[in-house]
Backbone as numpy.savetxt, mean C-alpha at the origin, in Angstrom:
# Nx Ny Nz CAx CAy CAz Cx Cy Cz
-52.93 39.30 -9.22 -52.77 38.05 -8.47 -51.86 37.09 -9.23
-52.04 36.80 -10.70 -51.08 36.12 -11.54 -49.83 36.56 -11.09
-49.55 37.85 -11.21 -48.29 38.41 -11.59 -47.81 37.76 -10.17
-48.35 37.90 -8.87 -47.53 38.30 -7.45 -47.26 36.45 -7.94
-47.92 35.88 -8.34 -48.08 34.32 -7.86 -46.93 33.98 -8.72
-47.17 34.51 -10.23 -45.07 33.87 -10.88 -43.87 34.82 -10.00
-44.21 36.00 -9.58 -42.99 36.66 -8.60 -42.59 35.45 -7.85
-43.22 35.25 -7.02 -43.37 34.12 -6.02 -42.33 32.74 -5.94
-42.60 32.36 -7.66 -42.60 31.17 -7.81 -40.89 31.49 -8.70
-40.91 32.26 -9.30 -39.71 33.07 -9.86 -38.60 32.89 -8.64
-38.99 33.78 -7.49 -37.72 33.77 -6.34 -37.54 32.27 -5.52
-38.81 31.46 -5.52 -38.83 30.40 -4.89 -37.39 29.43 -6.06
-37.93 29.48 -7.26 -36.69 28.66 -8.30 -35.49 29.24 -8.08
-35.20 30.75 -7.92 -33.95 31.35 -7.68 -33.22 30.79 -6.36
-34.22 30.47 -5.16 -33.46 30.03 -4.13 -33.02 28.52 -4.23
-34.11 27.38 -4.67 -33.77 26.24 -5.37 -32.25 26.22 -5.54
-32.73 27.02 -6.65 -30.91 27.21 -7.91 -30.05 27.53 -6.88
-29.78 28.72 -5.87 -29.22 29.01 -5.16 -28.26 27.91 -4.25
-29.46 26.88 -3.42 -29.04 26.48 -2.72 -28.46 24.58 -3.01
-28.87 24.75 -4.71 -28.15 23.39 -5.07 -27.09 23.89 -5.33
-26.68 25.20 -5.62 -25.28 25.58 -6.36 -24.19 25.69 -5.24
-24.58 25.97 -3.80 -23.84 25.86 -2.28 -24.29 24.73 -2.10
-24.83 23.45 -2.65 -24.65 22.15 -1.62 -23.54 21.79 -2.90
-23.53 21.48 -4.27 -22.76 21.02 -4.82 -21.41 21.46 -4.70
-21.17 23.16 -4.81 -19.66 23.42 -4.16 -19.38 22.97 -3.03
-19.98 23.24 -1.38 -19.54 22.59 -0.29 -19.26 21.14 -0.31
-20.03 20.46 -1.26 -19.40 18.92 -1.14 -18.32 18.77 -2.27
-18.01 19.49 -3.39 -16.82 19.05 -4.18 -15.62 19.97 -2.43
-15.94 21.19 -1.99 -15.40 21.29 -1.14 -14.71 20.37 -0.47
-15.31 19.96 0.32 -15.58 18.76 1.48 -14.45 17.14 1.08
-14.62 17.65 -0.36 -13.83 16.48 -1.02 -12.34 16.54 -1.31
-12.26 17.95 -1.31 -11.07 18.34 -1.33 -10.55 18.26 -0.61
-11.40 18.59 0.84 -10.77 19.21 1.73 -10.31 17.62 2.76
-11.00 16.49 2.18 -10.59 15.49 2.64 -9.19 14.66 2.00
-8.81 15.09 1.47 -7.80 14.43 0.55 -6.31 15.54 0.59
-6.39 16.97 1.35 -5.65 17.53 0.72 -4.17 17.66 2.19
-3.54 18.16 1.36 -2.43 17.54 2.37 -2.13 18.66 3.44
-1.95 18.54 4.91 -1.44 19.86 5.70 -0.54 20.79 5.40
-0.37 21.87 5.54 1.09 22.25 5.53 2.17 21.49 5.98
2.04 21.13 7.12 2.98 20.65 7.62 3.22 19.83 6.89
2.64 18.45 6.54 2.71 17.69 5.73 3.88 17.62 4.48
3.48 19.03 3.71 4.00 19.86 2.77 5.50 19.76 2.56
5.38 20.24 4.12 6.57 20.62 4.01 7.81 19.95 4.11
7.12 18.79 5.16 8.04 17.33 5.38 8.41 16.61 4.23
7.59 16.85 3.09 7.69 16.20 1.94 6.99 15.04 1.30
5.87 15.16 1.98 4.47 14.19 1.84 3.89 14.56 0.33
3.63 13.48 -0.33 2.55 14.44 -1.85 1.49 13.03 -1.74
0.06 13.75 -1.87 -0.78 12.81 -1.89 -1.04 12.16 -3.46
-1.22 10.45 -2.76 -1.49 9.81 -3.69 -2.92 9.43 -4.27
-3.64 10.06 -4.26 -4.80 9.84 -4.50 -6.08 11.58 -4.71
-6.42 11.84 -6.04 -6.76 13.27 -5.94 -8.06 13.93 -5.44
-9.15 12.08 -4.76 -10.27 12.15 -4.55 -11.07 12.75 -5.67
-10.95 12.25 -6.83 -12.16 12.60 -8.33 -12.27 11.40 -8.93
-10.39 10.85 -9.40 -10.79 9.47 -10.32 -9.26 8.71 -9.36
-9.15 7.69 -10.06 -7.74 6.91 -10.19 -6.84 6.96 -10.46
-6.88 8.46 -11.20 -5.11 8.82 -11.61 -4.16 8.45 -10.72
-2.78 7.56 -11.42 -1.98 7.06 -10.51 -2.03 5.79 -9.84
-2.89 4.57 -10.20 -3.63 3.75 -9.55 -3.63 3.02 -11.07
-3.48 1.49 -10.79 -3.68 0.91 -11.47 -4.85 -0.10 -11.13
-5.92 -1.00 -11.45 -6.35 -1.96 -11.08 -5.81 -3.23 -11.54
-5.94 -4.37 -10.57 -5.40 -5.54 -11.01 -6.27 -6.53 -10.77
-7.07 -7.24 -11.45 -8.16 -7.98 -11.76 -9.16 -7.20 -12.16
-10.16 -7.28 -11.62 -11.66 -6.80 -12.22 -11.58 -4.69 -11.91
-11.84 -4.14 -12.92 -11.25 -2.98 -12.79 -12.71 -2.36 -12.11
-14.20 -2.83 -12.37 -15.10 -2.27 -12.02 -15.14 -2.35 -10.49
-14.32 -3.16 -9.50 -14.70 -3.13 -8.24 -13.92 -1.22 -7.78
-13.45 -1.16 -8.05 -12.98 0.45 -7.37 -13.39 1.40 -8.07
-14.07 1.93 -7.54 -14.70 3.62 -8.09 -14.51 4.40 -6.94
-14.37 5.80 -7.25 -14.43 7.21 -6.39 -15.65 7.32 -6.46
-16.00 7.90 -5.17 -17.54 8.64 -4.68 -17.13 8.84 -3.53
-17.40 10.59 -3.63 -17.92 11.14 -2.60 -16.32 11.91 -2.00
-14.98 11.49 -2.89 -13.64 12.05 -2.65 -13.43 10.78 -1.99
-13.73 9.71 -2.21 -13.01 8.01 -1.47 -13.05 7.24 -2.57
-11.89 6.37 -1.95 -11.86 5.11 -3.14 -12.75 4.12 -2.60
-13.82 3.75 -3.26 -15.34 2.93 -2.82 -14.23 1.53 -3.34
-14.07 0.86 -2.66 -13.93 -1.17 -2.67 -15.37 -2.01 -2.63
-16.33 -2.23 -3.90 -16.68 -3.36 -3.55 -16.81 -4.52 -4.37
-16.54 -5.53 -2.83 -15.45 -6.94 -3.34 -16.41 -7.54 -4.76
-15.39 -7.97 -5.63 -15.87 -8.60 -6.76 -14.64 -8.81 -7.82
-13.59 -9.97 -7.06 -12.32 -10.50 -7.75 -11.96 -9.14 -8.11
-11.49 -8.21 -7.26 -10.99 -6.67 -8.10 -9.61 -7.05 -7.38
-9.21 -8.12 -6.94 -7.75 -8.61 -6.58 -7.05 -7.54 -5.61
-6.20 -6.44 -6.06 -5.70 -5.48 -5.65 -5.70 -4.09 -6.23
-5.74 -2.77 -5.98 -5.35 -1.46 -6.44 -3.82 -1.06 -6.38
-3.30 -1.22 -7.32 -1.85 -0.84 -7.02 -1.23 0.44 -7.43
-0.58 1.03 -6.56 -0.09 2.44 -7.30 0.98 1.90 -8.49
1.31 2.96 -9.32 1.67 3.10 -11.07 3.20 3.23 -10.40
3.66 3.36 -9.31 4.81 3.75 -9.20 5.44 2.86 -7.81
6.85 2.37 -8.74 6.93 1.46 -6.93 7.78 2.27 -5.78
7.81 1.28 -4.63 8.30 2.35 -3.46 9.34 0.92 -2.34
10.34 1.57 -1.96 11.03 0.86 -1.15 11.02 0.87 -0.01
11.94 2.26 0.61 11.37 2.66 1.98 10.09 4.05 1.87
9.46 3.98 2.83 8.31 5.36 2.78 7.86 5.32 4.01
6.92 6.67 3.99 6.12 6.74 5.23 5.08 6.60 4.37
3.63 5.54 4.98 2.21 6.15 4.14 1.36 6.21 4.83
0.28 7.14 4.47 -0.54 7.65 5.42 -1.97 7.32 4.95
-3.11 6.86 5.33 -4.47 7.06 4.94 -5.06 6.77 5.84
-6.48 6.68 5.14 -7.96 6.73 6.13 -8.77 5.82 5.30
-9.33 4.70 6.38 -10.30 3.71 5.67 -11.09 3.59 6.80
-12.74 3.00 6.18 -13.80 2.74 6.92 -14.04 1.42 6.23
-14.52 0.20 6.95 -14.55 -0.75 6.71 -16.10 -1.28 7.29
-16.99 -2.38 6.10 -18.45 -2.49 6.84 -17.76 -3.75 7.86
-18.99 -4.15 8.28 -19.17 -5.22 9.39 -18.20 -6.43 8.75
-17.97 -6.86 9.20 -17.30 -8.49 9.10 -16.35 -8.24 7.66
-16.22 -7.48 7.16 -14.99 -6.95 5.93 -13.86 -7.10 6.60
-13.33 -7.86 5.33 -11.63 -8.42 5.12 -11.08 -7.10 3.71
-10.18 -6.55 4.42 -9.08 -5.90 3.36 -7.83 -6.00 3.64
-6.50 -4.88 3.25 -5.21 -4.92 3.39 -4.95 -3.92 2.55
-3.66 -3.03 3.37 -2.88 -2.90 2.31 -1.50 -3.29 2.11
-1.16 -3.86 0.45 0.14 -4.31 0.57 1.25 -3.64 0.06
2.35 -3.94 0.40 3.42 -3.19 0.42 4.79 -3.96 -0.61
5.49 -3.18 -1.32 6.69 -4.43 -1.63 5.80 -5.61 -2.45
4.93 -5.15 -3.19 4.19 -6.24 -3.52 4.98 -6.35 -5.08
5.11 -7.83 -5.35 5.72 -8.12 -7.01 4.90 -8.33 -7.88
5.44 -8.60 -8.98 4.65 -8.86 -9.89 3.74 -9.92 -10.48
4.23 -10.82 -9.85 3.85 -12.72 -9.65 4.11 -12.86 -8.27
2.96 -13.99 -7.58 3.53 -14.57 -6.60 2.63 -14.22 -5.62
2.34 -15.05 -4.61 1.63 -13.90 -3.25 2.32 -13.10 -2.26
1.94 -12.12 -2.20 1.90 -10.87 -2.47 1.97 -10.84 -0.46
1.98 -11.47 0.47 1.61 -11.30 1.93 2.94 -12.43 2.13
3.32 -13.09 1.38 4.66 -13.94 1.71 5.79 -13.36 0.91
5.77 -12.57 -0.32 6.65 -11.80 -0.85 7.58 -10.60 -0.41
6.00 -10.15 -0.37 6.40 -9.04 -0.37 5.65 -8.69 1.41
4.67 -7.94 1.56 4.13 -7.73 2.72 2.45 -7.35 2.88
1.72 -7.36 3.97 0.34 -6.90 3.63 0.12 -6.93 5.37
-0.44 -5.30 5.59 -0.85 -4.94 7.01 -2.86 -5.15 7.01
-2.70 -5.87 7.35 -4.36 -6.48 7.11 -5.24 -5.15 8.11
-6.24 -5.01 7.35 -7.58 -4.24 7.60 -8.56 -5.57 7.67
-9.13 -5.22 9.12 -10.57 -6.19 9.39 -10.89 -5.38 10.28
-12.80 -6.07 9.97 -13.47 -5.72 11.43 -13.29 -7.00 12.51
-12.54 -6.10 13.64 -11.35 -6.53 14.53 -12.26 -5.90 15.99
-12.35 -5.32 15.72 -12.40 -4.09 17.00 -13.68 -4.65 18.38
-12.79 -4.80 19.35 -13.03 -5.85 20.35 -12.99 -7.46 20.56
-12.12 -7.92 19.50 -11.74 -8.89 19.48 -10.49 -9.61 19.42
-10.38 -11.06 20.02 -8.83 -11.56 20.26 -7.99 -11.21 18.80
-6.92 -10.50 19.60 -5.65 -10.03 18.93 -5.32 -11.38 18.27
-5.42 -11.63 16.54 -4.94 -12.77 15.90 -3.49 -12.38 15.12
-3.02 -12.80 14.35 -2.14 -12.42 12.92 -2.93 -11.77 11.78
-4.36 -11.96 11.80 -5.16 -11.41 10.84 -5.96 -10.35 11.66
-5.90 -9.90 12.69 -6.59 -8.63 12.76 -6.07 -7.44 12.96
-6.92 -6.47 12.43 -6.33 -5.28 12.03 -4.85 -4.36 12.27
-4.13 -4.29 11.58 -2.98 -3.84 12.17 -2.28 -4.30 12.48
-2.42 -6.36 11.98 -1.95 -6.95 12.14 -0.79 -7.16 10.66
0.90 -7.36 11.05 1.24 -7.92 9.80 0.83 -9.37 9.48
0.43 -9.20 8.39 -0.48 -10.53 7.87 0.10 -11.88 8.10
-0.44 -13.28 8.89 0.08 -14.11 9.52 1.80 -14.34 9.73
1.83 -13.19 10.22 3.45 -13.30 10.87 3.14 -12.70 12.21
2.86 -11.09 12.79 2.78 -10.68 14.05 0.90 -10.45 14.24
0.57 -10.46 15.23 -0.83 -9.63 15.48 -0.45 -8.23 16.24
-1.25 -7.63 16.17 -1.14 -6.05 16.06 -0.61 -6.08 18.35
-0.42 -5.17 18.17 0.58 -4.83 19.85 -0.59 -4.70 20.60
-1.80 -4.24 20.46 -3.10 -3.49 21.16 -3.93 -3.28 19.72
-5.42 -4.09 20.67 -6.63 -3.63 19.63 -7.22 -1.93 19.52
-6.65 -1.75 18.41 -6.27 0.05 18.17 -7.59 0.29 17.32
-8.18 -1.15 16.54 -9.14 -0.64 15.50 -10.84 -0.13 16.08
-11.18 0.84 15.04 -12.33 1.54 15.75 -13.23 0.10 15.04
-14.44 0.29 15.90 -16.15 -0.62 15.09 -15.96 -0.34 13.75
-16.92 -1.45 12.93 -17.11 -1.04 11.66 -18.05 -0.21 11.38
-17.75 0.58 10.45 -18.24 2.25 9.84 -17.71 2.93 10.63
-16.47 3.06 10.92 -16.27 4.15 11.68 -14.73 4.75 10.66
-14.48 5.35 10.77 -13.00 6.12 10.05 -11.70 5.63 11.18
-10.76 4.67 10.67 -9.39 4.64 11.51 -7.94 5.52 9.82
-7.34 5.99 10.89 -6.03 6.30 10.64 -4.81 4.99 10.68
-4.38 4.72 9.58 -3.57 4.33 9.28 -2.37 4.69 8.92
-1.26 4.66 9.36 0.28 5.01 9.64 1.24 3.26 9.33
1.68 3.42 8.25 2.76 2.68 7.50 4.44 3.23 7.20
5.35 3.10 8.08 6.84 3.19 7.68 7.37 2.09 7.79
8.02 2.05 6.38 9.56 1.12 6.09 10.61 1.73 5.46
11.55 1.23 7.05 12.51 2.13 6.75 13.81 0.79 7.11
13.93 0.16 6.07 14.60 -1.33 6.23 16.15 -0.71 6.86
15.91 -1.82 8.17 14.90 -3.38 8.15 13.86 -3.03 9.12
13.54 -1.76 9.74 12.85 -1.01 10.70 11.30 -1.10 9.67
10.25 -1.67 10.49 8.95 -1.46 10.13 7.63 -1.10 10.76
7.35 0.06 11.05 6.71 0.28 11.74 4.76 0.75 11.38
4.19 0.32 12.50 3.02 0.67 11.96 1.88 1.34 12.88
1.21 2.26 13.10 0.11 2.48 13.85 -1.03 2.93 13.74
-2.02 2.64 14.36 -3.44 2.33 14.06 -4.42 3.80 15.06
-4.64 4.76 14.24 -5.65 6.03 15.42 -4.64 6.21 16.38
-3.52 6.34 16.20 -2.41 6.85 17.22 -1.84 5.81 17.97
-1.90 4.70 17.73 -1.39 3.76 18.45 -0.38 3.04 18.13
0.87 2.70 18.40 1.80 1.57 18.04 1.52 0.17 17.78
1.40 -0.23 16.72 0.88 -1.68 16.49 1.49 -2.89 16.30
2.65 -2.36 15.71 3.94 -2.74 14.68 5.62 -2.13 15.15
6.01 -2.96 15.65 7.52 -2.18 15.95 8.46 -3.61 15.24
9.35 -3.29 14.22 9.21 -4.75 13.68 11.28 -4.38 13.28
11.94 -5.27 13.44 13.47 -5.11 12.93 13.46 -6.09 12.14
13.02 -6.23 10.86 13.04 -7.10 9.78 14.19 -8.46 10.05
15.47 -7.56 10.14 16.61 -8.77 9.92 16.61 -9.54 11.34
15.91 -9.33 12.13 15.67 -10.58 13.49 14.44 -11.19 13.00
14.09 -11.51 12.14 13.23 -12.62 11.60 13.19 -13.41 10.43
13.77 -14.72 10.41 13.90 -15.22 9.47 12.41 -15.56 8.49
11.55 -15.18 8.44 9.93 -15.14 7.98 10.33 -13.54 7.24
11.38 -12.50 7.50 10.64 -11.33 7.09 12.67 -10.99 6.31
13.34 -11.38 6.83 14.88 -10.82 6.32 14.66 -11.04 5.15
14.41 -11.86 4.39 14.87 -12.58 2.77 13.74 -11.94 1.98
12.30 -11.25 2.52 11.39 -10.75 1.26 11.79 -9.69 0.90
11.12 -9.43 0.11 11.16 -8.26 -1.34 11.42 -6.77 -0.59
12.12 -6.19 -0.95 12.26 -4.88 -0.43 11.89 -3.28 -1.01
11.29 -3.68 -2.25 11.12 -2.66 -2.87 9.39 -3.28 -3.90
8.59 -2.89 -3.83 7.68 -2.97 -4.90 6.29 -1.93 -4.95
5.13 -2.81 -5.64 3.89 -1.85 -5.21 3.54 -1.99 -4.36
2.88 -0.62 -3.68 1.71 -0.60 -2.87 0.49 -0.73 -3.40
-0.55 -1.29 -2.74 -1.91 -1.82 -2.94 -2.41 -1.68 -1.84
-4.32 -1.63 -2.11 -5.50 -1.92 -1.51 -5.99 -3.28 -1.94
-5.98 -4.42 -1.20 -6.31 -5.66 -1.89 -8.14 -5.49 -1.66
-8.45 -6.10 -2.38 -9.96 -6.71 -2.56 -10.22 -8.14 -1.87
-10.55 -8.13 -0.56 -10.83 -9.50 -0.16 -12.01 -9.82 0.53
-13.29 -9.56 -0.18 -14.31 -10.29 0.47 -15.02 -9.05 1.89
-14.81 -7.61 1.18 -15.72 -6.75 2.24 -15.48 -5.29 1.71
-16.95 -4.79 1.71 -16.66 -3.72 1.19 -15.91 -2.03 2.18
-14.72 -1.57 1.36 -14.83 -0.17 2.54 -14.11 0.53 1.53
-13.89 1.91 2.25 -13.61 2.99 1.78 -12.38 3.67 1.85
-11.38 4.17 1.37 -9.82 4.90 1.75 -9.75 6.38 1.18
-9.26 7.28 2.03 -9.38 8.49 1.86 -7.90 9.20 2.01
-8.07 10.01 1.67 -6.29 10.88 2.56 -5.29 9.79 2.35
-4.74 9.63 0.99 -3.64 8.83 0.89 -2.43 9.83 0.35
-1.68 9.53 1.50 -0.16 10.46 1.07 0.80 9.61 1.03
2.19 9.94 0.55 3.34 9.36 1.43 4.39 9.72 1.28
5.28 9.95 1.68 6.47 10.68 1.91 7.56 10.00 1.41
8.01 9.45 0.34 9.62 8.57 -0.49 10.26 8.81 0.31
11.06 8.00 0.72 12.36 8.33 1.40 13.53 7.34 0.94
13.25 7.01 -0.24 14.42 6.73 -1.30 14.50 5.46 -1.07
15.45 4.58 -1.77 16.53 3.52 -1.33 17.24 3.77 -0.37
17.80 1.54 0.19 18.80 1.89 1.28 20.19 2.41 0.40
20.49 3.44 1.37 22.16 4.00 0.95 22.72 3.17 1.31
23.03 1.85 1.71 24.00 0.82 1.85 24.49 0.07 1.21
22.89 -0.18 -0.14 23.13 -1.09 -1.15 23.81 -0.63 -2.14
24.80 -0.91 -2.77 25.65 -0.58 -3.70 25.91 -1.53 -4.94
26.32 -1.75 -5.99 26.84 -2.60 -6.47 28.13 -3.01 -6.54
28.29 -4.16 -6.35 30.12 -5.03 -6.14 30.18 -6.18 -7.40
30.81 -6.48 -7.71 31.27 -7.52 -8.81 31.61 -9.08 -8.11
30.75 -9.90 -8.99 30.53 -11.20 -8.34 31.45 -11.97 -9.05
31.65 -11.56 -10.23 33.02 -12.09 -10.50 34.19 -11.43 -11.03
35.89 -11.98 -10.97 36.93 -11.14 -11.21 37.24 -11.46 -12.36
36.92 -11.91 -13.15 37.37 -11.94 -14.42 38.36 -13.22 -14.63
38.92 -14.14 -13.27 40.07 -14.29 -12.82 39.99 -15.84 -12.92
39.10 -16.04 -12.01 38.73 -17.44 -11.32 37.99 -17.85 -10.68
37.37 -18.60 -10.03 36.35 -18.60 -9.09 35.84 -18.55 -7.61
36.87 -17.44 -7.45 36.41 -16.72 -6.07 35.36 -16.59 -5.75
34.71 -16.65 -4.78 33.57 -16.34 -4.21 32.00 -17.14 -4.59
32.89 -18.69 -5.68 31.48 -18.96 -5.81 31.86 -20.58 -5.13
30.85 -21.57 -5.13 30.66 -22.68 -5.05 30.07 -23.65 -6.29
31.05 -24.58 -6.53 30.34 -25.43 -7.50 29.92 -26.75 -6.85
28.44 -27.34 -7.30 27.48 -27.83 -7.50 27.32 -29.14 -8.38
27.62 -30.27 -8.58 27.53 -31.12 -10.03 28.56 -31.53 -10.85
28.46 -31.64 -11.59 29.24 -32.63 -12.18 30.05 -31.91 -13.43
29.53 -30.95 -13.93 30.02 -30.10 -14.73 31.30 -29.34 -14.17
32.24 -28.76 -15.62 33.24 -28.43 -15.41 33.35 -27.09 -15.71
33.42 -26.43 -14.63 33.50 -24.58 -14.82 35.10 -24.49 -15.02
35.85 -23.44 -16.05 36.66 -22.84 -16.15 36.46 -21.02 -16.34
37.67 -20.67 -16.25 37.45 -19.19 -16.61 38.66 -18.91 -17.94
37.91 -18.44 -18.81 38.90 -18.31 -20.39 38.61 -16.45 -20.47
39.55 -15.68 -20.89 39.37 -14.65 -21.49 38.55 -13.83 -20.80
38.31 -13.64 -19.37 37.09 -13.53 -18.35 36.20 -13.82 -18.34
35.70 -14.69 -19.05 34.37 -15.45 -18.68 34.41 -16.92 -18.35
33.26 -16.85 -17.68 33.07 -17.65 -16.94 32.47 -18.67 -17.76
33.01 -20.37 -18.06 32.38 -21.19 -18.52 31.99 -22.57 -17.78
30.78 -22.80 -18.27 30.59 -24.28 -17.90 30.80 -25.49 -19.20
30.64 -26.18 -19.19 30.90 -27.60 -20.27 30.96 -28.58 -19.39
30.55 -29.90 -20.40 30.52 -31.22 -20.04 29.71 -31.92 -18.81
28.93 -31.43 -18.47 27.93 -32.24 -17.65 26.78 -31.43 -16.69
26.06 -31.44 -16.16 25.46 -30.85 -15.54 25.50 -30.41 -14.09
24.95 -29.01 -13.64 25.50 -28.28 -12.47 24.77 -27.37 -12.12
25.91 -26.85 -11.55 25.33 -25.18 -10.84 26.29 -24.25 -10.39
27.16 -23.04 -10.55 27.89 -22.24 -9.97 27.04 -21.47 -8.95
27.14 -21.61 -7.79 26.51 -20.79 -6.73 27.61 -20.02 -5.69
26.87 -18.53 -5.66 27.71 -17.21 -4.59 27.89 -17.92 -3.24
28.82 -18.45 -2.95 29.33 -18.32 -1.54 28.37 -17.13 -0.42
28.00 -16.07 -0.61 27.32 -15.16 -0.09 25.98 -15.38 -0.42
24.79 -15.18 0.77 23.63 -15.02 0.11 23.49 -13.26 0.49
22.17 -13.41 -0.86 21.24 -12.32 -1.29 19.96 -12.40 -0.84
């Protein structure tokens, strides 16, 4: 009777063991399998930014304890963790992810973001809120952040998983929300959007709600080929600029000097 009763208890621990060793692979599975990129994807030239384990690639900017991984997601909760910014900047791109957001949570992600400065007048920020059935503002979801409100309320309830779709492809900016067009934007027909930053980090800002981002890819698609460099001055004289004040610009030996009073040499052209 001993003996049958440790048999027993022997195969009962073996299945235990068994079946924690298939729940722990199916969920590192599961984690993978949420983060990892299609073929297709692949092939277009997408590489994901995010490996669902830690932060590699990711910087934090303020409080570093608000972002942790669990579960193959980047967990946000709010506590001055400011923004998550990737280690690498980006100009034009396609980017792709997945966020779930709780009830009444404020997030974003920003784009072209600098190094000083705010970061939604600089550079750019496509705001994440719980939105979903409510008047289309500048701040709800899918909205570019107080400049346009989103085209159609595209966002799902809170706790639910939306798809997020980000291209800038200057001055073309486009955005859509679970398959929807949100964002159809020609930068240089807006004087609010022609003159910002065209190249910086991307970020997950921290603003006051907790949620989750999964499946982050994005596809580089370089600098504009238009921008080139040209010479602002000829060595010569002062072509192409405007003076300002009271000071006296000459040009000696090709350079350009000022003396005797105060001023400003300014480009005839803006930048």
């Amino acid at each position: 009777m001993i003996l049958k009763m440790r048999n027993s208890i022997d195969k009962l621990f073996l299945l235990s063991m068994v079946s924690l060793l298939f729940c722990i692979v199916g969920t590192q599975t599961l984690q993978a399998a949420n983060n990892e990129l299609s073929p297709q994807e692949r092939e277009e030239g997408f590489v994901s930014l995010f490996n669902g384990k830690d932060l590699t690639g990711w910087v934090p900017m303020g409080n570093p304890d608000v972002f942790t991984v669990e579960n193959g997601e980047i967990v946000l909760t709010p506590n001055q963790g400011f923004y998550l910014r990737t280690e690498k900047p980006y100009e034009n791109f396609i980017l792709r992810l997945e966020y779930n957001i709780a009830e009444n949570a404020n997030s974003g992600i920003f784009f072209h973001a600098p190094d000083y400065g705010r970061i939604s007048r600089i550079g750019g920020e496509i705001q994440i809120f719980d939105s979903h059935g409510k008047e289309l503002k500048t701040h709800s979801a899918g909205a570019l952040y107080d400049v346009f409100p989103p085209k159609v309320d595209a966002a799902k309830p809170a706790g639910e998983w939306n798809a997020l779709e980000l291209s800038c492809d200057w001055p073309m900016l486009t955005v859509t929300l679970n398959g929807e067009m949100v964002q159809d934007i020609n930068c240089d027909d807006d004087i609010r959007l022609r003159w910002r930053k065209r190249q910086g980090w991307l970020g997950i800002q921290d603003h006051g709600g907790k949620a989750r981002f999964r499946n982050i890819r994005i596809k580089d698609l370089g600098g504009n080929e238009s921008a080139e460099w040209t010479p602002l001055f000829n060595g010569a004289d002062l072509s192409g600029w405007n003076i300002i004040g009271d000071a006296k610009w000459t040009v000696e030996n090709g350079e350009l000097i000022a003396a005797d009073g105060n001023g400003y040499a300014i480009t005839e052209k803006r930048y």
